[in-house]
C-alpha positions as CSV (number, residue, x, y, z in Angstrom):
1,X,130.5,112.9,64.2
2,X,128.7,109.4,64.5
3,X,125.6,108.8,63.7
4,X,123.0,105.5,63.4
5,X,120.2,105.1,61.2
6,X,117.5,103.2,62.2
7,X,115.0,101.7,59.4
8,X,111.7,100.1,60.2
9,X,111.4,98.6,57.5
10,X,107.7,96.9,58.8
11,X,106.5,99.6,61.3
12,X,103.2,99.6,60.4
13,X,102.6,96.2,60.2
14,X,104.3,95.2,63.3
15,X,101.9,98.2,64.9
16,X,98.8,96.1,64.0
17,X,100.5,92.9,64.6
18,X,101.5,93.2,68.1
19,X,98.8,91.5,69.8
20,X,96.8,87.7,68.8
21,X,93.4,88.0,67.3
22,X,91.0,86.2,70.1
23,X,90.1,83.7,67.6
24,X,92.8,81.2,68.3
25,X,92.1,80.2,64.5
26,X,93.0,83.5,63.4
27,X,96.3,84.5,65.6
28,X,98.3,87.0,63.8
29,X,101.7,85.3,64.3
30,X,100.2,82.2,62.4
31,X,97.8,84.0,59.9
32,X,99.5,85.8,56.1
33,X,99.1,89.2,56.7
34,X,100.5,92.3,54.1
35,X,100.4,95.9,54.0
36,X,98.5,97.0,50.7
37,X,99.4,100.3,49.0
38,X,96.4,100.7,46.4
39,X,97.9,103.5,44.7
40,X,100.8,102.0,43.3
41,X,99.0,98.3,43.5
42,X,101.4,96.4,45.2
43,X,102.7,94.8,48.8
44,X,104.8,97.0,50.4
45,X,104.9,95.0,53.9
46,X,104.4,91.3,54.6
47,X,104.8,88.9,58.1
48,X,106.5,85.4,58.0
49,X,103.5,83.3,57.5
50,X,103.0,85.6,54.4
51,X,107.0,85.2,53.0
52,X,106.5,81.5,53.4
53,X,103.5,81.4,51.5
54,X,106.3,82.9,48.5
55,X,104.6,86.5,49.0
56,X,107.4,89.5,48.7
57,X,107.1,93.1,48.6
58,X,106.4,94.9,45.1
59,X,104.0,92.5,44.2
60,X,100.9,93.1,42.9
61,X,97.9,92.2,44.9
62,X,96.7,89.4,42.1
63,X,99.8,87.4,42.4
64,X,99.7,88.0,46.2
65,X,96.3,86.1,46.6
66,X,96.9,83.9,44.0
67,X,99.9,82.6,46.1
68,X,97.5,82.6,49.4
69,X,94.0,82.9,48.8
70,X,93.4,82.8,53.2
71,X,95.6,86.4,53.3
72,X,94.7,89.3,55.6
73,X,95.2,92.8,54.2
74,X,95.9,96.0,55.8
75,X,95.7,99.2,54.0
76,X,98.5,101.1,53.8
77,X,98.3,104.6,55.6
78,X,101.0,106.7,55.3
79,X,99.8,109.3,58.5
80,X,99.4,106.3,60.7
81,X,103.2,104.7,60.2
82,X,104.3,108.2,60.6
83,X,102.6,108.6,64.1
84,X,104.0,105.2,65.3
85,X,107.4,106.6,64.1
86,X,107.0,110.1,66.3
87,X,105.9,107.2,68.8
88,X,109.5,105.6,69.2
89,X,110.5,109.1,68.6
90,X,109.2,110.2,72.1
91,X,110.1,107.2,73.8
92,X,113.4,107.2,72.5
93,X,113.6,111.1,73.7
94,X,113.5,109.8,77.1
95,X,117.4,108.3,76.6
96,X,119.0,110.6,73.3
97,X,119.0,114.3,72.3
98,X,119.7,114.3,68.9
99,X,117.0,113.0,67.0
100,X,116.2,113.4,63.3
101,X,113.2,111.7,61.5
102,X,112.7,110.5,58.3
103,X,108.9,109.9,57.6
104,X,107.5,107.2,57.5
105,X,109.9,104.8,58.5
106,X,113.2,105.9,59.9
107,X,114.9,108.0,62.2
108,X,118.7,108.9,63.0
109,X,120.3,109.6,66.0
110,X,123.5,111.4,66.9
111,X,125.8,109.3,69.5
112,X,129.5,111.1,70.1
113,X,127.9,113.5,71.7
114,X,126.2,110.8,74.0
115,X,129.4,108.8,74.5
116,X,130.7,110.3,77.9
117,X,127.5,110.3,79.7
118,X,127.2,106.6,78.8
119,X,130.8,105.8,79.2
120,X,131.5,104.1,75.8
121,X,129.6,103.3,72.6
122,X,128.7,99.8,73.3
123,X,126.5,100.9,76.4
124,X,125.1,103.8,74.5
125,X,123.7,101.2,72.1
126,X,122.9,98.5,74.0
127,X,120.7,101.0,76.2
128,X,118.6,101.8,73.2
129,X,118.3,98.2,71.8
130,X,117.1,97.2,74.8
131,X,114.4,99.7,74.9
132,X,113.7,99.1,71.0
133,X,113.5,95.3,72.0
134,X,110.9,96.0,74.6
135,X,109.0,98.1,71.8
136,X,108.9,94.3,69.9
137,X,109.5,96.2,66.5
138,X,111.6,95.1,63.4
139,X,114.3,97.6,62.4
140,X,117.6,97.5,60.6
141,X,120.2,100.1,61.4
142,X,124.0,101.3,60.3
143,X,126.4,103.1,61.7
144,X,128.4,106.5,59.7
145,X,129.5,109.7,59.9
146,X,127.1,111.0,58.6
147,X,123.3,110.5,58.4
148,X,123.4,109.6,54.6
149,X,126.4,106.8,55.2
150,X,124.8,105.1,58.1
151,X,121.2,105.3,56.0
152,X,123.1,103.4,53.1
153,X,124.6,100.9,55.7
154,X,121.2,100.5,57.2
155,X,119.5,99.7,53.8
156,X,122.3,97.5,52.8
157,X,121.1,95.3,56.2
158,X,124.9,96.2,57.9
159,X,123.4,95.6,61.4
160,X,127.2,96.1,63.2
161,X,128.5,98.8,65.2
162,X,131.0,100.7,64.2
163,X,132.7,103.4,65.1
164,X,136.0,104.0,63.4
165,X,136.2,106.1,59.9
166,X,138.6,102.6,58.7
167,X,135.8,100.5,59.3
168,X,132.9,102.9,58.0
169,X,134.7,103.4,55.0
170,X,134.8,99.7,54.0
171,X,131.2,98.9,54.7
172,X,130.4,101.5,52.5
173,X,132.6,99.9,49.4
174,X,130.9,96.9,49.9
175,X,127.3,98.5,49.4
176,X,125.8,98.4,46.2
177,X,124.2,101.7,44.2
178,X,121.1,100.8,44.6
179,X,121.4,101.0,48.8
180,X,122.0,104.6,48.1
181,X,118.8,107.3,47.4
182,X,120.4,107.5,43.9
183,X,117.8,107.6,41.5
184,X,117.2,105.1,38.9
185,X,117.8,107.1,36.1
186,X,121.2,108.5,38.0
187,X,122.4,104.8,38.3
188,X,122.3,103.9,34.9
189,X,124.1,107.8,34.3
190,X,127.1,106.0,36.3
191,X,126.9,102.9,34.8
192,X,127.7,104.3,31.2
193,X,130.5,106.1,32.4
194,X,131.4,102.7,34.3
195,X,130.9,103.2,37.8
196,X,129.4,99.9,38.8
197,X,130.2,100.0,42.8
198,X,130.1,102.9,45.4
199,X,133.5,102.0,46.1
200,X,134.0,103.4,42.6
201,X,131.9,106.2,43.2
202,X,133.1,107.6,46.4
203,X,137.0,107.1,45.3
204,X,136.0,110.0,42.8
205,X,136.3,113.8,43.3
206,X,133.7,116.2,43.3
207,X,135.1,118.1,40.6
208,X,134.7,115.3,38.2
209,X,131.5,114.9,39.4
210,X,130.5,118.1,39.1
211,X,131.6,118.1,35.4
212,X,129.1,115.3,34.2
213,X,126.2,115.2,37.1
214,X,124.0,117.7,38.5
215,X,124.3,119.6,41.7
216,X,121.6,117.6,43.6
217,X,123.8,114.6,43.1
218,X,127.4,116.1,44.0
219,X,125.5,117.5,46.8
220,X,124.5,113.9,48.2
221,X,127.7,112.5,47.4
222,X,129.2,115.5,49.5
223,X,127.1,114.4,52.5
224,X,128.0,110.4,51.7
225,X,131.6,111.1,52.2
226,X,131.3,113.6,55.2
227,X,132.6,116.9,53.5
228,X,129.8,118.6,54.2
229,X,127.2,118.5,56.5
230,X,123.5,119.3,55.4
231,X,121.3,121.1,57.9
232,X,118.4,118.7,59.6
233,X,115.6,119.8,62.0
234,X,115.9,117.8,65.3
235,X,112.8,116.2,66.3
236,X,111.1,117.8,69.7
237,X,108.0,116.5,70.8
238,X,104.8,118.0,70.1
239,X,102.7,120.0,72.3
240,X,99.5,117.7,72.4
241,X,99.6,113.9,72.7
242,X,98.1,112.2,69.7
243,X,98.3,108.4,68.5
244,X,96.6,105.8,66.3
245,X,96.6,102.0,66.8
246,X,95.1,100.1,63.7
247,X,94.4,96.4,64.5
248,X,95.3,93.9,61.9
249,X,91.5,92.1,62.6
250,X,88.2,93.7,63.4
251,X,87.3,94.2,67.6
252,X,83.5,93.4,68.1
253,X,84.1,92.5,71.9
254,X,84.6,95.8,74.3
255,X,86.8,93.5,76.5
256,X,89.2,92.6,73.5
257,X,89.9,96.4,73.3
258,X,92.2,96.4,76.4
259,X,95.5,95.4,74.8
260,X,95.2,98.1,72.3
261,X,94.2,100.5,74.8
262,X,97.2,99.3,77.1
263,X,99.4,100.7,74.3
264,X,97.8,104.2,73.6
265,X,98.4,104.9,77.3
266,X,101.5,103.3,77.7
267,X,103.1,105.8,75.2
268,X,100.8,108.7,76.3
269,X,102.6,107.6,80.0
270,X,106.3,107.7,78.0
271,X,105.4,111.0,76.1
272,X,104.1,112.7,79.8
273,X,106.8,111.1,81.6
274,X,109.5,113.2,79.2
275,X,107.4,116.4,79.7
276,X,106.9,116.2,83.3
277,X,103.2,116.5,83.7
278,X,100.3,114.6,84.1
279,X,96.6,114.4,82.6
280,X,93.1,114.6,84.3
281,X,91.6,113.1,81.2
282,X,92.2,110.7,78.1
283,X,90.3,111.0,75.0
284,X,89.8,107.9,73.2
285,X,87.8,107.7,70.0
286,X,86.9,104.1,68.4
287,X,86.5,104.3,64.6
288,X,84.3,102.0,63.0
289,X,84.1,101.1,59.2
290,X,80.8,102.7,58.4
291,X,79.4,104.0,61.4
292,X,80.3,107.2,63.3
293,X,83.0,107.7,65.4
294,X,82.7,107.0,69.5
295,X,84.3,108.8,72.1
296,X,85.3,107.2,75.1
297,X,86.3,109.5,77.7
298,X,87.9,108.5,80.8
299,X,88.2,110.7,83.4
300,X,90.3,110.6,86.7
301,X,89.5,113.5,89.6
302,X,93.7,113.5,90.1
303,X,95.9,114.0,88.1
304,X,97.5,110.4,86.8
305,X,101.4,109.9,85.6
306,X,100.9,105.9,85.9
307,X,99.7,103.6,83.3
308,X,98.4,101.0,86.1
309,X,96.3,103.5,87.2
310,X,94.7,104.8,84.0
311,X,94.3,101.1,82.8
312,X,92.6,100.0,86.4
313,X,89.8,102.9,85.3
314,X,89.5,101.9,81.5
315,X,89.0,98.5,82.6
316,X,85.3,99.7,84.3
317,X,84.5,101.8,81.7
318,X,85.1,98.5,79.3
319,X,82.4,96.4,81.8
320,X,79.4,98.6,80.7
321,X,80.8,99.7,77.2
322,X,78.6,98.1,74.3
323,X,80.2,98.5,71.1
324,X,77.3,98.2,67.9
325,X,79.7,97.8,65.4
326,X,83.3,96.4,65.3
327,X,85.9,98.6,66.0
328,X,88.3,98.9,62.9
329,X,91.1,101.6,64.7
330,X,91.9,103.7,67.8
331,X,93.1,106.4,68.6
332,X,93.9,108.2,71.9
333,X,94.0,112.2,71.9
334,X,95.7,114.2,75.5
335,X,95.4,118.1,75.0
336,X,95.4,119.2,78.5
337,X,98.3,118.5,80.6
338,X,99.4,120.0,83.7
339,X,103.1,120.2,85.8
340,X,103.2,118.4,88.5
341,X,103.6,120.5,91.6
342,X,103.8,120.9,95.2
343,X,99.8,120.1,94.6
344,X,100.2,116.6,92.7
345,X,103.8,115.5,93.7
346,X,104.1,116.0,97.7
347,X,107.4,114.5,98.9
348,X,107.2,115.0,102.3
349,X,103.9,114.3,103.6
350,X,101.4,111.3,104.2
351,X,98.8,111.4,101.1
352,X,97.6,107.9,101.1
353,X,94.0,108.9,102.2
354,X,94.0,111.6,99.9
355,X,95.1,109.8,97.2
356,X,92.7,107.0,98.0
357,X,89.8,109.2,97.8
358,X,90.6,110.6,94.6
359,X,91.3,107.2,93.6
360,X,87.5,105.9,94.6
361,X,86.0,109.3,92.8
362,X,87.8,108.5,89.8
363,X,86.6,104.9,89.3
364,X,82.8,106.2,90.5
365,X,83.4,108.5,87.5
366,X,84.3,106.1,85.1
367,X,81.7,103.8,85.9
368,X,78.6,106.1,87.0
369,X,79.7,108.6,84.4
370,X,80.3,112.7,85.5
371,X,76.7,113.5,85.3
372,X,76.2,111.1,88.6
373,X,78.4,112.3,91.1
374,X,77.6,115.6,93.4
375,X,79.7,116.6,96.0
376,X,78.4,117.8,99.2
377,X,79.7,121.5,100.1
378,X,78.9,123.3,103.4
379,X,76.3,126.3,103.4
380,X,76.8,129.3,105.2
381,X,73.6,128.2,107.9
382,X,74.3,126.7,111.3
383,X,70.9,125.2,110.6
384,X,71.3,121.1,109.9
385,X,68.6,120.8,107.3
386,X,70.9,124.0,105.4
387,X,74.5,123.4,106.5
388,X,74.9,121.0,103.2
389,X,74.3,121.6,99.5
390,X,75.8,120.6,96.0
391,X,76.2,123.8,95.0
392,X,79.7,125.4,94.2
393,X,79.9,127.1,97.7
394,X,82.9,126.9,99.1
395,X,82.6,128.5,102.4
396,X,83.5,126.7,105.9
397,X,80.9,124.5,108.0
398,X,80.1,126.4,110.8
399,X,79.0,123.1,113.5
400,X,79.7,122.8,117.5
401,X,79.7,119.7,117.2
402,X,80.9,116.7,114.5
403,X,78.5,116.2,111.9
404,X,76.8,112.6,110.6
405,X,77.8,111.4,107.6
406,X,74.3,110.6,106.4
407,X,71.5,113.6,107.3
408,X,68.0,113.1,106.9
409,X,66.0,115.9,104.7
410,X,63.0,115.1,107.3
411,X,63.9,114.5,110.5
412,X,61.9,111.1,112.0
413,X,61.1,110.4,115.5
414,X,62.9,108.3,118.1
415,X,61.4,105.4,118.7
416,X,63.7,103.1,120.6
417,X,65.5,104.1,123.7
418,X,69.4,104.9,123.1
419,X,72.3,105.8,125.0
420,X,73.6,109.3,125.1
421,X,77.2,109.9,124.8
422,X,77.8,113.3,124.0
423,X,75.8,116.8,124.0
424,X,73.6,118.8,124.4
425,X,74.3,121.4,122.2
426,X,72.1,124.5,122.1
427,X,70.5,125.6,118.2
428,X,68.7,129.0,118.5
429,X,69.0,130.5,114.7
430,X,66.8,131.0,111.6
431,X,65.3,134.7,112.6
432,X,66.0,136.6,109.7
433,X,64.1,133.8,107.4
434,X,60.8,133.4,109.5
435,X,62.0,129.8,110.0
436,X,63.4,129.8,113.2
437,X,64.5,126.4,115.6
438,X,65.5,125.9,118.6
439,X,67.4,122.7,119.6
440,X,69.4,120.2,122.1
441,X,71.7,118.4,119.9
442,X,72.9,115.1,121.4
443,X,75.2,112.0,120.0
444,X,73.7,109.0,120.9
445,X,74.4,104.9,120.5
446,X,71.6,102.6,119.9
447,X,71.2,99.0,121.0
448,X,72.8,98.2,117.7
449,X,75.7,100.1,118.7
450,X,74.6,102.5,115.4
451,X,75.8,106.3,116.4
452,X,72.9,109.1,115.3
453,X,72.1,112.7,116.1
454,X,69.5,112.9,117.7
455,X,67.5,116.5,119.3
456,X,64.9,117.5,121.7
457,X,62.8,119.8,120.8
458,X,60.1,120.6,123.2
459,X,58.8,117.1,125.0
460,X,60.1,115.2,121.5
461,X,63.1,113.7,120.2
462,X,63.7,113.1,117.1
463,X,66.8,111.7,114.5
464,X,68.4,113.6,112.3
465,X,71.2,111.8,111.1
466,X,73.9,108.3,111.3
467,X,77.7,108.7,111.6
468,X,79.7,105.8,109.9
């Protein structure tokens, strides 16, 4: 088996550090920013600007201010950095199998099984750096035949691809203990019996072992040096689509929400991509530092697989959004996904119009809002003033003739003299309701080359409707 480790060893700070502040005084690339675990007081995650400022991680927060009083700090939490890892997780699905993660900050992957369908290990891994690269996130990694080898060669910074056991074995030698998930009071154990190295350590038999450390230790080592294999669940992506995006500076504009937004949909794209389906509806929600939480719904009457298409609709709900207080995290929520079918994925005919119509619904949507938008639906009435409704009928339009896009509720009189081009058409009906007519339906062109309907009825003529 091979197998490589990948540790982020800065995954959430390069989550919240992935796009400039507006404030060109304030960029995050040139501004100290750490990650601040409270509970145990001390940085666990710092930027450049903040390691040439003499910051490094395990240091309290006094000393850390002390050394740079301008400093940004992010609170550390732990379900966030574990939601960007299932992040690279799913897009990472899209290319590998075998996938195993280790909250909050790593993940391995299994490659010999990989190695035929990519024709070698160096294009097996340069096709996931490259899509790791594009993710602009800061990892280590290690290479090992098992998952606890290549961890230790990740943590030791090994950064080179191996593959043979020769070459595994004396990367390994070279490690120190403290690489290793030995504990601290299991090191110093070692040490007193003079095992100083994990050259030392591995070179050792697990009977001797057995006779002066616990199981839980001989059971590690086992797994170190390949002779047996521990049983790990392989990640599979979850059901419903869920992601959080803390900024590293507070959002009071609505337009300066777009870059983060880009994100959320760019992996909820990836994640629905690997799935084969497609959403009718993203739910955002802003969080705010004291304030309730706002939804922002954006809704799209077809189904959406692209992110250009789902950004080009948040973009006009961001024009009328007014955000009260500034927006502190975000997070973007899909639960309903569909397949894609012979309904949304048609192959072999001409959809463009359709597809342009439910393109121009969707962006009314998003910027009218749901509540303003009926659809016209055709009654079950040869009448005109009763053919249409916005009810949920769904029953045919029974017409003899084409009808105008725009009808009048009240039909005015004709007033100017018009050219007839089509007609007439005879409209006897409306005896069972006492409201009966009796029409000649014509289509006529006025001087302003406008086409109406227009109808005689009796010695009068009246309009009752414009075509486009």
């Amino acid at each position: 088996m091979l197998w490589v480790y990948l540790h982020f060893h800065q995954l959430y700070l390069d989550s919240a550090a992935e796009q400039p502040a507006p404030d060109a005084h304030c960029k995050s690339h040139q501004h100290s920013v750490v990650v601040y675990q409270a509970c145990h007081n001390r940085i666990t995650q710092c930027n450049q600007s903040a390691e040439k400022a003499g910051i490094r991680c395990g240091m309290g927060m006094a000393q850390a201010a002390a050394l740079c009083p301008d400093l940004t700090i992010l609170d550390y939490q732990k379900e966030h950095e574990v939601l960007r890892l299932q992040a690279l997780a799913n897009r990472l699905y899209l290319l590998v199998a075998d996938i195993v993660l280790f909250e909050p900050q790593g993940l391995a992957i299994r490659l010999d099984p990989l190695l035929r369908y990519y024709d070698g290990l160096d294009n097996l891994w340069r096709t996931v750096a490259n899509d790791l690269r594009e993710t602009q996130v800061h990892y280590r990694f290690g290479f090992g035949w098992s998952i606890e080898a290549a961890r230790v060669l990740a943590c030791a910074q090994h950064n080179q691809v191996l593959a043979q056991r020769q070459q595994i074995k004396a990367a390994l030698d070279n490690c120190p203990l403290g690489t290793t998930e030995l504990t601290g009071k299991q090191q110093q154990s070692l040490a007193r019996v003079g095992i100083k190295t994990l050259a030392q350590l591995l070179a050792l038999p697990a009977t001797e072992l057995g006779k002066r450390f616990d199981n839980q230790m001989v059971t590690y080592l086992c797994a170190l040096r390949n002779d047996t294999i521990p049983r790990y669940h392989s990640y599979r992506p979850t059901a419903i689509f869920h992601s959080v995006i803390e900024p590293a500076y507070e959002i009071s504009q609505a337009d300066q929400l777009m870059p983060w937004l880009k994100k959320l949909v760019a992996e909820f794209c990836d994640y629905a991509r690997l799935r084969n389906r497609v959403a009718f509806v993203l739910e955002f929600t802003l969080h705010f530092r004291e304030a309730d939480n706002k939804p922002l719904r954006i809704s799209a009457s077809a189904p959406l697989y692209q992110a250009s298409q789902w950004n080009s609709l948040i973009g006009l709900k961001l024009e009328t959004l007014q955000l009260t207080e500034p927006v502190t995290l975000l997070s973007l929520t899909v639960d309903e996904l569909q397949e894609i079918n012979e309904q949304t994925n048609d192959f072999f005919n001409n959809r463009n119009h359709l597809f342009a119509q439910k393109q121009l619904l969707s962006r009314l949507q998003v910027r009218l809002g749901d509540a303003a938008l009926r659809t016209p639906l055709s009654g079950q009435d040869y009448r005109q003033e009763k053919l249409s409704s916005f009810a949920t009928s769904t029953s045919d339009t029974y017409s003899a003739q084409p009808l105008p896009c725009f009808t009048l509720d009240s039909p005015t009189c004709l007033t100017e003299q018009v050219h007839i081009e089509h007609g007439p058409v005879r409209l006897q009906t409306g005896w069972w309701d006492a409201a009966p007519v009796k029409r000649d339906y014509f289509i006529a062109r006025t001087p302003q080359q406008q086409r109406v309907q227009i109808y005689r009825e009796g010695d009068n003529w009246f309009i009752h409707g414009w075509y486009s």
